[in-house]
Every structure is written in C-alpha cells, then in structure tokens.
C-alpha positions in Angstrom: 22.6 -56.4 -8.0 19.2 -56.3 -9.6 15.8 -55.2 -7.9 12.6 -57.9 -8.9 10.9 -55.4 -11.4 8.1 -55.0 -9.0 10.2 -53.2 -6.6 11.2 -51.1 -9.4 7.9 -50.2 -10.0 6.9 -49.2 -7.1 10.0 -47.4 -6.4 9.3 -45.2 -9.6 5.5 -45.2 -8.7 6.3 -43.6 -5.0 9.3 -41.2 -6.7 6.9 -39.4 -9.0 4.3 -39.7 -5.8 6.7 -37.8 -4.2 8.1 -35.6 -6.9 4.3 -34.8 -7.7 3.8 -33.9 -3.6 7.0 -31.7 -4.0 6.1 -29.7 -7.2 2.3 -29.2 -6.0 4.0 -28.0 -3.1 5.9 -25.6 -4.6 3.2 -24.1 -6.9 1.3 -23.3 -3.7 4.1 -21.9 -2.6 4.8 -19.7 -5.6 0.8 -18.5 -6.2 1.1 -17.5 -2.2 4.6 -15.4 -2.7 3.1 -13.9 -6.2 -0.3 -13.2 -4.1 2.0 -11.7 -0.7 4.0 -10.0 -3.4 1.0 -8.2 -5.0 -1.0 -7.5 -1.6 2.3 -5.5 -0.6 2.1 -3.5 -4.3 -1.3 -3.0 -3.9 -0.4 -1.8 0.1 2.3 0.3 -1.1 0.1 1.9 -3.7 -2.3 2.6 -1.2 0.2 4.4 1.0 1.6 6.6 -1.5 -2.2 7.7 -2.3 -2.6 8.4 1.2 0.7 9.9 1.6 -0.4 12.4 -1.4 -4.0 13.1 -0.2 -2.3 14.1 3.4 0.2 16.4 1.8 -3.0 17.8 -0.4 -4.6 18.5 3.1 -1.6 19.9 4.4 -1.8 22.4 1.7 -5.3 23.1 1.9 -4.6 23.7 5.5 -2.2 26.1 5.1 -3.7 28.1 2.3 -6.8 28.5 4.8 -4.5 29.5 7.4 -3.3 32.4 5.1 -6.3 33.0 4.0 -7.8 33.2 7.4 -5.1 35.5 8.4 -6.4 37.6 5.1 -9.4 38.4 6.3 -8.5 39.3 9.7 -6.1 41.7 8.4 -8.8 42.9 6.7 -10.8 43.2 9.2 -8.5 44.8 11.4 -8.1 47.5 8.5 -11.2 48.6 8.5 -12.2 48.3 12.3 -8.9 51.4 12.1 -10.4 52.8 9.6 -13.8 53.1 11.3 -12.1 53.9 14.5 -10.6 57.0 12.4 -13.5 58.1 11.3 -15.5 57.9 14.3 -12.6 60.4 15.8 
C-alpha cells in the first residue's frame, strides 16, 4: 500500500515539525538543568564560605573570651597586690 506522495510529504514535513518541537524542548530543558546545576554550585560555595567565616568568628570569640579572662586575672592580681600593700 502506497501513500499519494503528498501525504508523504506532509507526513515528513509534520515529523521533523515535531522532532524540531521535541529537540528545542529538550535544549531548554538541558540549559535549565546546567543553570539549576550551577545556582546549587554557586549555593553550595556560598555556604561553605559562610560555614568558614562562622567558624573564624567562633574563634575570634573564643580567643576574646581568653583574653578577657587575661585581663581580669590581671586585674584581680594586682587589686591583691594593692590590697597587700595597703595592709
């Protein structure tokens, strides 16, 4: 059974219309997923630099603690030594 060649033509014509469709489709599809893919690199690099500054601030806390705790020792020296002298 043969098809007039008309109706071949315009089945090939609509099959690349439609292969053309599906292809575009799945180049937009693609450039979204590569574009998802690198906001969530991007995301994740901006959460490890986060995750570094706050251990950085962590530290800094800490070394003021001790350092706050210094100087009150320090202080607390010589408010006895003061307090021996005064005796």
């Amino acid at each position: 059974m043969r098809f007039p060649p008309e109706r071949t033509a315009v089945a090939a014509v609509l099959v690349v219309a439609a292969l053309t469709v599906v292809f575009s489709g799945a180049t937009r599809l693609s450039n979204r997923l590569a574009a998802a893919e690198s906001t969530a690199s991007e995301a994740f690099d901006v959460a490890r630099d986060v995750d570094g500054r706050l251990s950085d601030a962590e530290s800094t806390i800490n070394d003021l603690s001790d350092t706050s705790e210094d100087h009150e020792n320090r202080l607390d020296n010589v408010e006895s030594q003061q307090l021996k002298r005064s005796w």
